[in-house]
Structures are given as structure tokens and as C-alpha cells.
C-alpha positions as CSV (number, residue, x, y, z in Angstrom):
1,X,121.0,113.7,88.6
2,X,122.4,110.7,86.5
3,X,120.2,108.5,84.5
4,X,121.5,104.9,84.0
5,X,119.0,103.3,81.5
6,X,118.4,99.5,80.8
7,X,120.1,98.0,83.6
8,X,119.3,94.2,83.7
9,X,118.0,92.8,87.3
10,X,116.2,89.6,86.6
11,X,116.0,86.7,83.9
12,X,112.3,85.8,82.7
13,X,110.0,83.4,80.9
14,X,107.8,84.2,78.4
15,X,105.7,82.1,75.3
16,X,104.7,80.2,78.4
17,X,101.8,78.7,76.1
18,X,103.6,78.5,72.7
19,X,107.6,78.8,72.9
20,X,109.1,79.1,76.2
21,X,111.8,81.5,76.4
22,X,113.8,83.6,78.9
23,X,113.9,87.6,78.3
24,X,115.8,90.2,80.3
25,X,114.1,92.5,82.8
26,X,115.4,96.5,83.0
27,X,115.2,98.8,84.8
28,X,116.3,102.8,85.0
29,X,117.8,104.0,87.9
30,X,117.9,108.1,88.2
31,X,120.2,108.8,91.1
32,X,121.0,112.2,93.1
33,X,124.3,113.9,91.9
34,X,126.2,114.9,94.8
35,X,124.6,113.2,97.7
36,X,126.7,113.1,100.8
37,X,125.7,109.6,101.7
38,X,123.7,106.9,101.0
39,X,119.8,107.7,99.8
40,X,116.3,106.4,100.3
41,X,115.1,104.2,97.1
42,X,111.8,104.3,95.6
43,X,111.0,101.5,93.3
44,X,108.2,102.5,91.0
45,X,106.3,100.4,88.4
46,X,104.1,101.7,85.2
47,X,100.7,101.2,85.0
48,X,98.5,100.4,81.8
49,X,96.4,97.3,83.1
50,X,99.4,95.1,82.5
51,X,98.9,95.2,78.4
52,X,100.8,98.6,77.8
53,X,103.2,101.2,79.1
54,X,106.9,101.1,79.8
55,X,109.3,102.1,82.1
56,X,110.2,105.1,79.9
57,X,106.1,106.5,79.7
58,X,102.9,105.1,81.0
59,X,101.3,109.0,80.2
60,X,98.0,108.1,78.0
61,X,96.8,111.5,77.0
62,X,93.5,110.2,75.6
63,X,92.6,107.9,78.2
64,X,91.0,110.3,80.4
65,X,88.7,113.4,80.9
66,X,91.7,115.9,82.0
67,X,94.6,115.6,80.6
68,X,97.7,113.1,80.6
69,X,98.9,111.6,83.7
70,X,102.2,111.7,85.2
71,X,104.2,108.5,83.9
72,X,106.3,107.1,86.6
73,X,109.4,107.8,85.0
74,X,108.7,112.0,85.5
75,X,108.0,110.7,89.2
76,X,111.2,109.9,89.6
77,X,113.0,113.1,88.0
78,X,111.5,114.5,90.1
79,X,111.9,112.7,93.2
80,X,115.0,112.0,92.3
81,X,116.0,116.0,91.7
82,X,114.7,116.2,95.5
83,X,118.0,113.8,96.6
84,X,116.0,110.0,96.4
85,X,117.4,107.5,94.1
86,X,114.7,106.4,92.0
87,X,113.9,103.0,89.6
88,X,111.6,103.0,87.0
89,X,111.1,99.8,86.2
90,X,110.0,97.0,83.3
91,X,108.2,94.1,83.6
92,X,106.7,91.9,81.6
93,X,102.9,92.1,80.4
94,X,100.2,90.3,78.2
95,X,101.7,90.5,75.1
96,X,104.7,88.5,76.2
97,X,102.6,85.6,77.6
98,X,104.4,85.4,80.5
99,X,105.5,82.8,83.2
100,X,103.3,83.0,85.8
101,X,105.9,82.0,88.2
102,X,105.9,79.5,91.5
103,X,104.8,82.0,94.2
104,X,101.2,82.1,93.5
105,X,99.9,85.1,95.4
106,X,96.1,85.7,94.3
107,X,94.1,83.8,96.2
108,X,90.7,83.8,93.6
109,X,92.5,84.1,90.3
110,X,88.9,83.6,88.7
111,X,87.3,86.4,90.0
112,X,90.2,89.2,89.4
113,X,88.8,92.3,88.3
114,X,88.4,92.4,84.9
115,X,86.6,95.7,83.4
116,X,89.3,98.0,82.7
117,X,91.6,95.0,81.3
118,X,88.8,94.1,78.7
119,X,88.7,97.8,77.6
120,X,92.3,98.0,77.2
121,X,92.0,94.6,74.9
122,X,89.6,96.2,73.0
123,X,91.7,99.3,72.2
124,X,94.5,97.0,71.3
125,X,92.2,95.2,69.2
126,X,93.0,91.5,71.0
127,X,90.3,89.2,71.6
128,X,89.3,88.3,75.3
129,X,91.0,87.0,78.0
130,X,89.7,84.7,80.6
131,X,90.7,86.1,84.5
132,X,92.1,82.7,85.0
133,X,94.8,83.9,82.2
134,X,95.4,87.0,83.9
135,X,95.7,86.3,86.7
136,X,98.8,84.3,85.6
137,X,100.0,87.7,83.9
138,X,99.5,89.7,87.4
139,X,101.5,86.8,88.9
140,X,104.3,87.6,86.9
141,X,103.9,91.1,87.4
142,X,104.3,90.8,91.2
143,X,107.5,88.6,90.7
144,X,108.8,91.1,88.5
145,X,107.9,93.8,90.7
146,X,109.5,91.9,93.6
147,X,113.1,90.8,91.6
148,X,113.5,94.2,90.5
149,X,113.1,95.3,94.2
150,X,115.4,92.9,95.3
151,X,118.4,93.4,92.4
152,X,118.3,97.5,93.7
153,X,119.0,96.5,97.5
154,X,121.6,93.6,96.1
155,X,123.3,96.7,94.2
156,X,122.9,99.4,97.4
157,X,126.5,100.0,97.2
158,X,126.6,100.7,93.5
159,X,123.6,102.8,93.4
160,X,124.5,104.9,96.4
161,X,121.4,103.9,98.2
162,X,120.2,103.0,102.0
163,X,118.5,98.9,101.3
164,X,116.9,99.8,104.9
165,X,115.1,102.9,103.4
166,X,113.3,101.2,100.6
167,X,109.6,102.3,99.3
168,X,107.9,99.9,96.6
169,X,105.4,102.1,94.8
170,X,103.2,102.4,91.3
171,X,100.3,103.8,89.2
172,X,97.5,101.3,88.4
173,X,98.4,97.7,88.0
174,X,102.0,98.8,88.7
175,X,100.3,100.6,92.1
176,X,98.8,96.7,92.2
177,X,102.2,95.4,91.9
178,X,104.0,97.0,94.5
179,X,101.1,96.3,97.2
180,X,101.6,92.7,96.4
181,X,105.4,92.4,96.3
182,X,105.5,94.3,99.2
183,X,102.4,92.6,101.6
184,X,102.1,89.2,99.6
185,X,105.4,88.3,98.4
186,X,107.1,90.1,101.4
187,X,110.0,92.0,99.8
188,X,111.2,94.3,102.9
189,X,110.3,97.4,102.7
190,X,109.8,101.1,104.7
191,X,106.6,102.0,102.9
192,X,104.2,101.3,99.7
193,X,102.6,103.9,97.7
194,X,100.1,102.8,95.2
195,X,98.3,105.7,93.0
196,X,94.8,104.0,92.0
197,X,96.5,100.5,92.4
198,X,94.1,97.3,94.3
199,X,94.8,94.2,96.7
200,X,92.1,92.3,97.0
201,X,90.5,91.5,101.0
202,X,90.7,87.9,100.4
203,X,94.3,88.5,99.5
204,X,95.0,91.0,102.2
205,X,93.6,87.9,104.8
206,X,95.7,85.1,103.6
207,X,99.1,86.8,103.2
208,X,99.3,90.0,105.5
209,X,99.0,88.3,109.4
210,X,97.9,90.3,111.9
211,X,100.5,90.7,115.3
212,X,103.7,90.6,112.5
213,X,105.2,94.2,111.6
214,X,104.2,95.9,107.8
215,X,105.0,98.6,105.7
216,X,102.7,101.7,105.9
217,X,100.7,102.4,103.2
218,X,100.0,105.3,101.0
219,X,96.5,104.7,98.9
220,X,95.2,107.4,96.6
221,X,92.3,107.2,94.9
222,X,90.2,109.8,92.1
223,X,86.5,111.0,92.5
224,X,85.9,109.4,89.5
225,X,88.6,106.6,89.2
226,X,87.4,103.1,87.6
227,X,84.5,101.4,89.7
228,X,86.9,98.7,90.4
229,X,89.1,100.8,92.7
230,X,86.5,103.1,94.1
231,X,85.1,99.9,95.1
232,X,87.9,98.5,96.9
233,X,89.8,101.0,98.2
234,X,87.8,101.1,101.2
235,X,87.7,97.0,101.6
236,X,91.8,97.2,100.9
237,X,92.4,99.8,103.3
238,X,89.9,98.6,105.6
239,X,91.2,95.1,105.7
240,X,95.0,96.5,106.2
241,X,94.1,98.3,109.4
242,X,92.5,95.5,110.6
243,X,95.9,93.4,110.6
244,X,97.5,96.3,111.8
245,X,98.8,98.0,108.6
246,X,99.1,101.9,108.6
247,X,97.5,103.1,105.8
248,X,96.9,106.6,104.5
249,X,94.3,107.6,101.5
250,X,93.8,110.4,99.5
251,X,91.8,110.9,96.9
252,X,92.4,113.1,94.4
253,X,89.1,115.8,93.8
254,X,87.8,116.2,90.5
255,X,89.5,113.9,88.7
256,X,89.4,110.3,86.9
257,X,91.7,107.7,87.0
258,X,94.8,109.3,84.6
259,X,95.5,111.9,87.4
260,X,98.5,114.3,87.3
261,X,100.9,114.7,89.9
262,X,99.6,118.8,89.7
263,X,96.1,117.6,91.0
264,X,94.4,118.1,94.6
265,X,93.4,115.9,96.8
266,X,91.7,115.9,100.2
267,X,94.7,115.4,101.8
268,X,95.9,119.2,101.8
269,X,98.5,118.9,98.9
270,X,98.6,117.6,95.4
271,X,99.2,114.4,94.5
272,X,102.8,114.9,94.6
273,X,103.1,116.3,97.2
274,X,101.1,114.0,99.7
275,X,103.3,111.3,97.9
276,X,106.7,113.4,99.1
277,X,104.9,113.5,102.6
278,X,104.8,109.9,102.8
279,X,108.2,109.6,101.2
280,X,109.7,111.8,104.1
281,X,108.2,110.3,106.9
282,X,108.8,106.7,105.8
283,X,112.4,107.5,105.3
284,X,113.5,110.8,106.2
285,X,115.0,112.0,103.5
């Protein structure tokens, strides 16, 4: 494959409440040498409850009971190895205060869930945040999520891909990411996958309308994932179907929420694998 590192796709703000300034987004693309026409894309986003990670590594080895989890960027090696053209991509979290943008999509910005994102401040040794607040970093998130989408199917021809065979996908609040660009922001798309990654029901009811074609979902879930998303995978999936939404789950057995892409779930394959499932029947490559 070829990597191409750093490529810009979007202008930002961030210091949104000290110095606002504009930054610029990256991404990496890792493309399929030799493919004999254009590819499926798979946009993928880190996770790291939008304080930490990068498009380079979102593995936290000490975070869980088992072992690293697979950072995006090693998804797509590896998808990309198997002939998809995959982007790993940045965006912009806490720490860069961002702008939260103009295309509010959280319905309840006061009651997002908070629990794993006031851990996370804790390890980083930063003093609370109010949900209000982050829900203003999510919201810039999603846009990011949702730009970087867009620049990959502006540059199809460049990047050798299909725009028509695009899947959004992500770990965490990168998982959380693409479910929004994709359902709430609605960046065109053939499929979502979202590993441990949550939309909220009242979210799901004002933005995904029942009657209108969406992209099929793949939601997988741990055993022993944070309460949060074993929670509300069942409300997200279940209020998906409900506005006729495909959705597929698996959850991965015996493990918490920093899962590998070696790990098995219910689903008769590893997480990898039931991942490259979805990938080939969304877009047949």
C-alpha cells in the first residue's frame, strides 16, 4: 500500500473562549497499490473521549483489563492491505477548545454522557467540565468528522476511490462521530461502523426520519464496555430500526471496552472480521 500522511481537508477554529484561531485538519490516507479501478473508502476516526488520541494511535495499553486495543490507524493497514482505501483521520478535541460550529446536532447538550469523559480529565489532571462545554467539543467533532468525509469524496479521483462506496466508521467517541456525521449531519454514505461508539434516542428521533433511505449500521459492543454504551446500545439500535435503519450488533465476549481487533464476538468472527463482513456487503469489495 502507499501511505500519504498529513493531508489537509478542512480549516478550523479553535481558542473559541480565549483567542480565536483557525488550525488545519489532516488526515492519512493508506491506499491499495495496484488496484485495477476505483476502491471502496472507509473513513475512520480515533477514539479517546474526545481529550486524547490521534490519527497516528488511539492504542491505550493501560486503559483496560486485556491488553491494548487496536488504534484505527492499524484498521486501516490492514483494510487497506485487503484492497480498501482507508483515512485515518484528525480532529480536533478538548484541549484545543474548539468551535463548536453552526450545525448543532445534540439535541440535550446538558445531559450528554459524562462518566468516562470525567475519568479521562482526571488522568489528564484537568479540572471538570460542564456537559454543556462538551457537548460544544462533540459538536466539533462531528463537523470534523463530516468535512474530512466530504474532502475524501471531493478528492475520489486523486485517491483512486468509488465517493458512491463510502463507509464512515470509528472506535469510541470517534465510533460517536461517525454515527452522527453520517445520521445527523447527513454526509452520504453506504454504511457506519461504530466500535463501542453512542447516538443518543432523542438524537436518533429528531434527525434520522422514518420513510427516508439510511446507511446500515454496524454496532459492536464489549461484555464489559463502559455503562454508558452497554446502556444505550440497545435504545440506539432499537430506535434506528424503528425509523427503518439496518443495524447489526455484536458484542465482543469477554472483554471491556479497549478491545482488539483479535477478539470474539457473538457474531461468529472476531471483531475484525465481522467488521470486513459489513465492509463487503456494504460495498462489495
Amino acid at each position: 500500500m502507499r501511505i500519504i500522511r498529513d493531508i489537509a481537508y478542512a480549516e478550523a477554529g479553535i481558542g473559541h473562549h480565549g483567542t480565536p484561531r483557525r488550525t488545519t485538519l489532516r488526515l492519512d490516507a493508506y491506499l491499495p497499490a495496484g488496484a485495477p479501478g476505483p476502491t471502496p473508502a472507509v473513513v475512520l476516526a480515533f477514539g479517546g473521549a474526545f481529550h486524547r488520541g490521534s490519527k497516528e494511535d488511539d492504542a491505550f495499553p493501560t486503559a483496560g483489563a486485556y491488553g491494548p486495543n487496536t488504534a484505527m490507524a492499524e484498521y486501516c493497514r490492514r483494510f487497506a492491505a485487503e484492497g480498501l482505501a482507508c483515512f485515518s483521520i484528525a480532529y480536533r478535541l478538548a484541549g484545543d477548545d474548539p468551535d463548536p460550529g453552526t450545525t448543532p446536532v445534540l439535541t440535550r447538550p446538558e445531559a450528554v454522557p459524562m462518566g468516562r469523559i470525567a475519568q479521562v480529565r482526571e488522568i489528564l489532571g484537568l479540572p471538570p467540565i460542564d456537559a454543556r462545554q462538551m457537548a460544544g467539543v462533540m459538536e466539533a467533532a462531528i463537523d470534523d468528522m463530516a468535512a474530512a468525509a466530504r474532502a475524501v469524496v471531493a478528492r475520489a479521483t486523486e485517491f483512486g476511490i468509488d465517493p458512491a462506496r463510502l463507509v464512515l466508521g470509528g472506535w469510541s467517541a470517534g465510533g460517536r462521530a461517525a454515527a452522527y456525521a453520517a445520521h445527523a449531519e447527513g454526509v452520504p454514505c453506504v454504511g457506519v461502523i461504530s466500535l463501542s461508539g453512542l447516538m443518543q434516542p432523542e438524537d436518533i428521533a429528531a434527525h434520522v426520519t422514518p420513510g427516508r433511505p439510511h446507511p446500515p449500521l454496524l454496532l459492536v459492543v464489549a461484555e464489559q464496555d463502559l455503562p454508558s454504551m452497554r446502556d444505550g446500545a440497545g435504545p440506539m439500535a432499537q430506535g434506528l430500526r424503528a425509523r427503518g435503519c439496518a443495524v447489526r450488533q455484536a458484542t465482543v465476549l469477554g472483554r471491556d471496552h479497549w478491545y482488539a481487533a483479535e477478539a470474539p464476538t457473538d457474531a461468529g468472527g472476531t471483531v475484525q472480521q465481522v467488521m470486513r463482513a459489513a465492509l463487503r456487503d456494504w460495498t462489495g469489495g
